[in-house]
C-alpha beads as a LAMMPS data file, in Angstrom:
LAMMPS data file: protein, C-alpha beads

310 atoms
309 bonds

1 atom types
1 bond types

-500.0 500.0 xlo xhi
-500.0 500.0 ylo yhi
-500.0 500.0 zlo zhi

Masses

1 110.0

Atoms # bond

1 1 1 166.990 378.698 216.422
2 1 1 168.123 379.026 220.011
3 1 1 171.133 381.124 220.788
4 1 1 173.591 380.391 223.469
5 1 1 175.886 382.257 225.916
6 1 1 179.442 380.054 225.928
7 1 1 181.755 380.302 229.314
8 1 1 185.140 379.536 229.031
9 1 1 186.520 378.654 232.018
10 1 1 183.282 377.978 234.025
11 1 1 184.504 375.391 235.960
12 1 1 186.145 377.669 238.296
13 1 1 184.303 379.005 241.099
14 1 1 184.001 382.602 239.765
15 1 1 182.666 381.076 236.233
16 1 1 180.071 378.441 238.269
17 1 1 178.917 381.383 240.525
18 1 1 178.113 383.732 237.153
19 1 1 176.763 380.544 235.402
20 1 1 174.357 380.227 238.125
21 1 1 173.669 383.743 237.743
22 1 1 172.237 384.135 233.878
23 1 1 171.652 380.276 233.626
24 1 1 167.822 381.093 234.407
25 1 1 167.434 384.159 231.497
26 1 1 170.104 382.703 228.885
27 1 1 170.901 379.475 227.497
28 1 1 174.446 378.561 228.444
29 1 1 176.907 376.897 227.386
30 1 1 180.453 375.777 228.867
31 1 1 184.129 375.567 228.021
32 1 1 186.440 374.345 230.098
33 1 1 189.036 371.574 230.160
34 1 1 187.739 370.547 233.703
35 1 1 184.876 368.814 234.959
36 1 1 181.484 370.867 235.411
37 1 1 180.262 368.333 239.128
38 1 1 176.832 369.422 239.640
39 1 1 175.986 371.522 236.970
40 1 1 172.961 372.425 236.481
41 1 1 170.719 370.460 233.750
42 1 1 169.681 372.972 231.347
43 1 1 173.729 373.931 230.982
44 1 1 175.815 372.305 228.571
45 1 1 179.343 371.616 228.933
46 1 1 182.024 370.612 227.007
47 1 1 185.417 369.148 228.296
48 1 1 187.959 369.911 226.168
49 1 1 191.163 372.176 225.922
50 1 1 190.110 376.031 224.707
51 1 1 193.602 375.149 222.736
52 1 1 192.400 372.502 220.721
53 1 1 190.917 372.973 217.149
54 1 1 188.046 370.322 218.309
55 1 1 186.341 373.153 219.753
56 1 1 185.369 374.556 216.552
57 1 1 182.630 371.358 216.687
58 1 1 180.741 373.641 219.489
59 1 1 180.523 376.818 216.785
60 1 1 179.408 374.200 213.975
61 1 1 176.781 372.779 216.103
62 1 1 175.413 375.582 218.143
63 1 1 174.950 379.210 217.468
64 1 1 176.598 381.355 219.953
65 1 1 175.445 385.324 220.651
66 1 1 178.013 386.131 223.354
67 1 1 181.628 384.626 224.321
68 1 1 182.396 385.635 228.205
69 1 1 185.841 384.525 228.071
70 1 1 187.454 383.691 231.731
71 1 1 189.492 380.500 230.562
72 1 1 193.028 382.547 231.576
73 1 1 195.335 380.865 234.125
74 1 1 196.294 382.941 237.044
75 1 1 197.963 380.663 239.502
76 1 1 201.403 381.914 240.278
77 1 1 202.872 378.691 240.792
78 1 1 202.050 377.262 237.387
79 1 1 204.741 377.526 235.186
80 1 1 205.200 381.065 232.787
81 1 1 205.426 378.664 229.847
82 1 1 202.358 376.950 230.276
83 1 1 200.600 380.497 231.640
84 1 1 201.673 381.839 228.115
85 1 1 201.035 378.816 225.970
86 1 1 197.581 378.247 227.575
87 1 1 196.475 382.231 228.186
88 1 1 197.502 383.782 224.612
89 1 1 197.337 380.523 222.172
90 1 1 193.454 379.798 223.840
91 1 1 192.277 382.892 223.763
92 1 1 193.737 383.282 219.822
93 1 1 191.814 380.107 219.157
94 1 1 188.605 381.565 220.845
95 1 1 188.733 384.589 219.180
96 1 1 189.586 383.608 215.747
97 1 1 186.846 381.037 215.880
98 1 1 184.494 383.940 217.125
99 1 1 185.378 386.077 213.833
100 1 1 184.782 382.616 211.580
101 1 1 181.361 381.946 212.957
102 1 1 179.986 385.544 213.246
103 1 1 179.613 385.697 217.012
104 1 1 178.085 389.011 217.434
105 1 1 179.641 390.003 220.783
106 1 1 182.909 388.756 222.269
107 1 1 183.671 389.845 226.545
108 1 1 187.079 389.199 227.888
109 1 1 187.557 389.528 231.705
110 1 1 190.644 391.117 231.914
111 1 1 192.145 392.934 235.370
112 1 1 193.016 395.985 236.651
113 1 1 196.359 394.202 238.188
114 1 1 197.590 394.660 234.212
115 1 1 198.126 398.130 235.103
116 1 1 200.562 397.733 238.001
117 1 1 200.981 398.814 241.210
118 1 1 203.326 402.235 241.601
119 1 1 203.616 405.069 243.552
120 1 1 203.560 407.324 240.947
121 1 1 200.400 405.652 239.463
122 1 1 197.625 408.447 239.180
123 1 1 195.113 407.864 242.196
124 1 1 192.315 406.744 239.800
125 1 1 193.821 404.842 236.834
126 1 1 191.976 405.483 233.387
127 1 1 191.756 402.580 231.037
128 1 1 193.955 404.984 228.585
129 1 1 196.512 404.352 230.908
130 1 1 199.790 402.519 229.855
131 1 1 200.215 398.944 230.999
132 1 1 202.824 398.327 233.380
133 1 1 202.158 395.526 235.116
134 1 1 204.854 393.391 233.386
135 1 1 207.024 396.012 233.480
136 1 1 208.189 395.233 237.380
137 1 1 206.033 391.916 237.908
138 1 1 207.116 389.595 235.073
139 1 1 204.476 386.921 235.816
140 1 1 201.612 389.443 234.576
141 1 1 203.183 389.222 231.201
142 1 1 201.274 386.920 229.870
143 1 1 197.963 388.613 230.925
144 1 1 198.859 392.214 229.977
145 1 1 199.518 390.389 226.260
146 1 1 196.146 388.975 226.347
147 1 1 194.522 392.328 226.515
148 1 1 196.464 393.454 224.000
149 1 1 195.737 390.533 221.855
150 1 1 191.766 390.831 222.468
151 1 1 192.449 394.849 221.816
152 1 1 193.477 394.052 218.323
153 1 1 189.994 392.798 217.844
154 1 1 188.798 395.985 217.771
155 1 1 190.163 396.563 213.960
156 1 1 190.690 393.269 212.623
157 1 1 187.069 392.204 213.306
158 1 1 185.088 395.517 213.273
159 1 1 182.033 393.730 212.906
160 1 1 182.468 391.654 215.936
161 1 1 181.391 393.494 219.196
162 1 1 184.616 393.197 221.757
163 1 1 184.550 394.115 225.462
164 1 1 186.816 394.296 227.892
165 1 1 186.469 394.286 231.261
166 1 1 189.309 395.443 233.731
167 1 1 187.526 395.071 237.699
168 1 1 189.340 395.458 240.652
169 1 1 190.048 392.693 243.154
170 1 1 186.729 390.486 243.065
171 1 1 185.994 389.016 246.524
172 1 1 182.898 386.467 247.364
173 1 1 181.829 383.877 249.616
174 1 1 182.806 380.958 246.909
175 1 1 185.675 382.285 244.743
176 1 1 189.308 381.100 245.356
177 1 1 191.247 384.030 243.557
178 1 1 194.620 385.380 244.631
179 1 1 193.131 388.282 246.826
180 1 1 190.556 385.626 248.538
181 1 1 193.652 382.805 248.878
182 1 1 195.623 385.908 250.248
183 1 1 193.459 386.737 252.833
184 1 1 192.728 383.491 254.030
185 1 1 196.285 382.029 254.090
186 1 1 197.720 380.298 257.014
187 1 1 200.008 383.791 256.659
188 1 1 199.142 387.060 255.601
189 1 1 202.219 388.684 255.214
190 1 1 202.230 393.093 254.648
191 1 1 205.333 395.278 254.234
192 1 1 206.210 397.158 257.572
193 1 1 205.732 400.905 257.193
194 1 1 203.449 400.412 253.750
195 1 1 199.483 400.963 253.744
196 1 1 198.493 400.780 249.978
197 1 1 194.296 401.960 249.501
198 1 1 193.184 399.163 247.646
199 1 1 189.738 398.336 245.916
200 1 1 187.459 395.403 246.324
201 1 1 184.224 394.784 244.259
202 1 1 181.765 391.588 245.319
203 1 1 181.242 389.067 242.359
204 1 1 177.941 389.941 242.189
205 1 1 178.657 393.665 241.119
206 1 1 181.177 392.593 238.397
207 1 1 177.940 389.886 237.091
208 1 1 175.509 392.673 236.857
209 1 1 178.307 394.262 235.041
210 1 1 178.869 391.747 232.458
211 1 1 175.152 391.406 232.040
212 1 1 174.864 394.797 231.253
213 1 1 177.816 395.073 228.965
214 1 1 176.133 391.759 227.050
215 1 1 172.266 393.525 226.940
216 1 1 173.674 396.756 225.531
217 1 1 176.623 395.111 223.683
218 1 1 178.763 397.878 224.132
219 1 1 182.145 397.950 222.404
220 1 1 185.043 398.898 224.197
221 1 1 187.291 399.179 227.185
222 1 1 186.003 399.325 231.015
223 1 1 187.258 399.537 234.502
224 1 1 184.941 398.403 237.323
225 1 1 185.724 399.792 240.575
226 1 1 184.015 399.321 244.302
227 1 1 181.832 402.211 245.841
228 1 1 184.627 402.763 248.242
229 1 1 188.342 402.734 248.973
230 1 1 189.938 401.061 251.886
231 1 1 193.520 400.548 253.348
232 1 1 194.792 397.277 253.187
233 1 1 195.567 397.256 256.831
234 1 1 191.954 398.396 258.334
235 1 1 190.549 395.784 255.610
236 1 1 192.373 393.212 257.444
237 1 1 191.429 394.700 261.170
238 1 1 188.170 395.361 259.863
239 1 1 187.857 391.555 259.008
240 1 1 189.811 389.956 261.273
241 1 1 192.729 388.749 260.095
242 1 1 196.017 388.944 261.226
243 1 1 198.518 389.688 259.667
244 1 1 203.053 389.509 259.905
245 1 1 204.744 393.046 258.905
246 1 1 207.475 392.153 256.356
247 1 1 210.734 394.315 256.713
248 1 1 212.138 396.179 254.149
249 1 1 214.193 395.762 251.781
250 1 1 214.279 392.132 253.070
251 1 1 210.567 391.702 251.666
252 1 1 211.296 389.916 248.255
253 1 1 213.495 387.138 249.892
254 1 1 211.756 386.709 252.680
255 1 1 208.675 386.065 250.294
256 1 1 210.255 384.206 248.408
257 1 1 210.785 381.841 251.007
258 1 1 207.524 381.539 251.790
259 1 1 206.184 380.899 248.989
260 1 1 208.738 378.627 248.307
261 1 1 207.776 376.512 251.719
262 1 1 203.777 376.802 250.540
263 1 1 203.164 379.047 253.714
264 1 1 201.818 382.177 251.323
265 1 1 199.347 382.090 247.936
266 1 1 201.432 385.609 246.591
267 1 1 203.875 385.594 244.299
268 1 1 207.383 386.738 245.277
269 1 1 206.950 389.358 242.084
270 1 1 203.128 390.514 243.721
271 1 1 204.614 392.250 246.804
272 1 1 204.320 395.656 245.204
273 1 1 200.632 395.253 245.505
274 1 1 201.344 395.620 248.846
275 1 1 202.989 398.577 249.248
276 1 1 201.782 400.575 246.459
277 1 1 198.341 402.043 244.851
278 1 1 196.701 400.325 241.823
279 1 1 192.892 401.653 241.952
280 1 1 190.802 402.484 238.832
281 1 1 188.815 405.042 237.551
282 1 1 185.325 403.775 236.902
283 1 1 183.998 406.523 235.332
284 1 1 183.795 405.743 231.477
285 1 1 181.450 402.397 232.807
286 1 1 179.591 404.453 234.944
287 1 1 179.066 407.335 232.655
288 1 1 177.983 405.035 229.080
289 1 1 176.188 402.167 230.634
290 1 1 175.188 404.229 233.892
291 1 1 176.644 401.083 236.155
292 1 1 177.183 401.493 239.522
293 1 1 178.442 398.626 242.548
294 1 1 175.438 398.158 244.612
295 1 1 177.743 396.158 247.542
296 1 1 178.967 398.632 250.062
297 1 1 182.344 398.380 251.775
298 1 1 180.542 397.636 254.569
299 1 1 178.550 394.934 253.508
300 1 1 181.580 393.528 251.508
301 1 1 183.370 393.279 255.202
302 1 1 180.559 391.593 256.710
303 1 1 180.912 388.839 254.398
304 1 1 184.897 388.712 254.324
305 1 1 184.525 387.985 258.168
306 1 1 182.411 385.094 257.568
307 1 1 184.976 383.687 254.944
308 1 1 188.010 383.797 257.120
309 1 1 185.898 381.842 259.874
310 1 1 185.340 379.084 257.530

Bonds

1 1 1 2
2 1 2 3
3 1 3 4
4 1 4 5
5 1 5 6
6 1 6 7
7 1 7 8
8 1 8 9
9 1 9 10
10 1 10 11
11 1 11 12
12 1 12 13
13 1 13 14
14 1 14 15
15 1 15 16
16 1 16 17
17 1 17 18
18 1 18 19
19 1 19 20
20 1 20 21
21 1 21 22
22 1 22 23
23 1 23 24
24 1 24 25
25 1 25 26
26 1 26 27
27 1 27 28
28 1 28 29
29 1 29 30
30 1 30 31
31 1 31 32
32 1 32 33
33 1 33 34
34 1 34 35
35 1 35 36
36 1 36 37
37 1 37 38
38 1 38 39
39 1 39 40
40 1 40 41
41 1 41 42
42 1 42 43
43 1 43 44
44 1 44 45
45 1 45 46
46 1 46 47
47 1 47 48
48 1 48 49
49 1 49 50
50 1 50 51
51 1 51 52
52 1 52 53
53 1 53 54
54 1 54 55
55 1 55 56
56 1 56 57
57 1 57 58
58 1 58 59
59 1 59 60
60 1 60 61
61 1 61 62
62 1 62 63
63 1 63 64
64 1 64 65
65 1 65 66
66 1 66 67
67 1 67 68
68 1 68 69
69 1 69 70
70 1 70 71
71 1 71 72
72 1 72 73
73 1 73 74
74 1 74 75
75 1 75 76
76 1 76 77
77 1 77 78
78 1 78 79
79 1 79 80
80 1 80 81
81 1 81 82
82 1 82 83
83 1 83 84
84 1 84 85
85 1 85 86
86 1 86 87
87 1 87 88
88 1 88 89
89 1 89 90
90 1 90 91
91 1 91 92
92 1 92 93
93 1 93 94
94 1 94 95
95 1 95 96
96 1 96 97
97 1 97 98
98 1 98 99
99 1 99 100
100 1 100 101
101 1 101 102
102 1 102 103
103 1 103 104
104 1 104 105
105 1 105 106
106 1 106 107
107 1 107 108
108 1 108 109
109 1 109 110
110 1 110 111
111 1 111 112
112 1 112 113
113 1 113 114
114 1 114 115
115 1 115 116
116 1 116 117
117 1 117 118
118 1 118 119
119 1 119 120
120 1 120 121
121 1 121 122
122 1 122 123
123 1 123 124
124 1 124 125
125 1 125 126
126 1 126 127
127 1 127 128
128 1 128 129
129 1 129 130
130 1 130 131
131 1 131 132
132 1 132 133
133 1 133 134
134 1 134 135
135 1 135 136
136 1 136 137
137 1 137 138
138 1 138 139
139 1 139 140
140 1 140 141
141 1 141 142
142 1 142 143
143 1 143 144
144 1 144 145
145 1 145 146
146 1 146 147
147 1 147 148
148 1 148 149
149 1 149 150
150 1 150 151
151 1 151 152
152 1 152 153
153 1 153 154
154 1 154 155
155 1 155 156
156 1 156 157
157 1 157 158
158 1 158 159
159 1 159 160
160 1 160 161
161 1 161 162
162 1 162 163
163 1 163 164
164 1 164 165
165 1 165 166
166 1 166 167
167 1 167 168
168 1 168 169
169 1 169 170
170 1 170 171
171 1 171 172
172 1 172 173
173 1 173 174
174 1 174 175
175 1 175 176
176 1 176 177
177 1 177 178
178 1 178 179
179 1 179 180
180 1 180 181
181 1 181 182
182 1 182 183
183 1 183 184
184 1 184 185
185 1 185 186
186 1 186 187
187 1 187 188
188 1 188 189
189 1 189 190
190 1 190 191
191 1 191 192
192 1 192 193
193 1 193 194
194 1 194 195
195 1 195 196
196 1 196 197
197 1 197 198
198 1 198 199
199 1 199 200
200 1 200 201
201 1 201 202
202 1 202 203
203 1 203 204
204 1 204 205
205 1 205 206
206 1 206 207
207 1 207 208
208 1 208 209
209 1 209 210
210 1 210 211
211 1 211 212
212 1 212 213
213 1 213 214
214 1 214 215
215 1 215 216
216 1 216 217
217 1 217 218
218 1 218 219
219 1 219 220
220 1 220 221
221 1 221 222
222 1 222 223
223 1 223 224
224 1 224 225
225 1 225 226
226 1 226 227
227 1 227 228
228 1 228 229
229 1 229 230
230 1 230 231
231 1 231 232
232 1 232 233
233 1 233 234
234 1 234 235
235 1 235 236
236 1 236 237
237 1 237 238
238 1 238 239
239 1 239 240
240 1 240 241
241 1 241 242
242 1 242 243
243 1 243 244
244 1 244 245
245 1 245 246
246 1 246 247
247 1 247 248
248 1 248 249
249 1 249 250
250 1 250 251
251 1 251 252
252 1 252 253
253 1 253 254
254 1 254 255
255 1 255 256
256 1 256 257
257 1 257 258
258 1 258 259
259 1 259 260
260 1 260 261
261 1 261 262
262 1 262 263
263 1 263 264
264 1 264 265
265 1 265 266
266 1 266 267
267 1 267 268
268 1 268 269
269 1 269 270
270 1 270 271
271 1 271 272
272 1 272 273
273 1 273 274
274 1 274 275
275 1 275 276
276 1 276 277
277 1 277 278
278 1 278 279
279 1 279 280
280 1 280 281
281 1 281 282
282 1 282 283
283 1 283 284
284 1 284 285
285 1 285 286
286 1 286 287
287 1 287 288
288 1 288 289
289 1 289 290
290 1 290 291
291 1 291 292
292 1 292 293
293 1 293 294
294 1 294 295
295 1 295 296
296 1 296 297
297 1 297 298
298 1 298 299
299 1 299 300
300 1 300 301
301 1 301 302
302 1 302 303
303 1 303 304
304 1 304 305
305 1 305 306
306 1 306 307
307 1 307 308
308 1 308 309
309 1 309 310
């Protein structure tokens, strides 16, 4: 009997770009409440709401070998109801229909944002580390929750493989995620006399990641970082982008204008990301499943330039 892959979420662009990536070694199938335009044939999709019980049809019908779960709303300017209706009551559903039908191996893309930026952070965060991120940013409640929900997986389905992920900010030519909308906004505000190090991984890395995680079915908890470091200011030098110093401790209002008039993509709550440190240690990923980023900060600029051209 065949055995599928599912996608949750792949109708965004991050979930079409990693479809297209195992689609030709794995039989996939997706999840996603939005149309799948020009999927490819040998993909199957389903339509429907990871929140509705009709979903358990897909487990009847099909047997599944791996969940990648990115169905989680990120979009600051949906509402925090619907983020935490849709984010923790989906990925409940998706999990407890995981544990009904046996699926061997269950991989939640989390994010290293749930740790939260902070001056005193430690300059390589651990995955042991507490999670702060809703402590000062409210709209990362929802997510840090999530984790915590998938995390309880661990015990109350010992028999089910769970994996999470937690990469740093994932750039690519295609992707439209808050550091890509950031960087290509009509405004790219910083905070005057602030110059956080930040990391950024390609897509690509964080696929080969998940497709190693999935071949060795590895249990656990994983940062992925980039090869490099960079400060947020020579990133945007380095690619071109200009950007308007923000003074403090005017910064919160004066985002919140902004975002108010639809002139930035980030969050009021988000500005700590630009002033202080949230970077990951990689270490545990690199050390059990010997992964390493193969896309240099270099090469990672080099494409970032072409993106803010288009």
């Amino acid at each position: 009997m065949k055995e599928y892959i599912l996608i949750s979420g792949i109708c965004g662009n991050f979930g079409r770009e990693l479809a297209a990536y195992l689609h030709k070694e794995h039989k996939i199938i997706g999840l996603d409440r939005r149309e799948f335009n020009d999927r490819p044939k040998d993909i199957i999709h389903f339509q429907i709401d990871i929140r509705r019980k009709k979903i358990e049809e897909i487990f009847r019908k099909y047997v599944i070998k791996t969940i990648i779960h990115l169905n989680i709303i990120h979009d600051p300017r949906v509402s925090s109801k619907e983020h935490y209706e849709f984010n923790l009551t989906g990925t409940a559903n998706i999990l407890d229909l995981a544990v009904k039908y046996r699926v061997p191996h269950f991989i939640f893309l989390s994010s290293a944002d749930i740790y939260g930026p902070s001056p005193d952070n430690p300059l390589f965060i651990p995955e042991t580390h507490q999670l702060y991120g809703s402590k000062n940013i409210p709209i990362l409640r929802d997510l840090v929750e999530t984790d915590l929900l998938v995390q309880s997986y661990f015990w109350k389905a010992p028999d089910m493989t769970t994996t999470i992920l937690r990469p740093c900010h994932i750039v690519g030519l295609n992707i439209q995620n808050g550091v890509m909308k950031y960087i290509k906004g009509r405004i790219v505000p910083t905070v005057a006399g602030f110059n956080p190090m930040i990391q950024i991984i390609h897509m690509q890395d964080v696929f080969r990641a998940i497709e190693m995680v999935m071949k060795r079915r590895e249990m656990g908890i994983f940062n992925i970082s980039a090869q490099d470091q960079i400060p947020l200011l020579v990133l945007l030098r380095e690619i071109g982008v200009s950007h308007l110093p923000v003074l403090p401790p005017f910064e919160k209002s004066i985002f919140r204008g902004l975002f108010a008039a639809g002139l930035i993509s980030i969050h009021p709550e988000q500005v700590d990301f630009l002033k202080y440190p949230c970077m990951v240690d990689d270490s545990r990923i690199k050390e059990r499943l010997s992964f390493s980023p193969q896309y240099k900060i270099t090469d990672i600029i080099k494409e970032l330039r072409l993106t803010t051209r288009l």
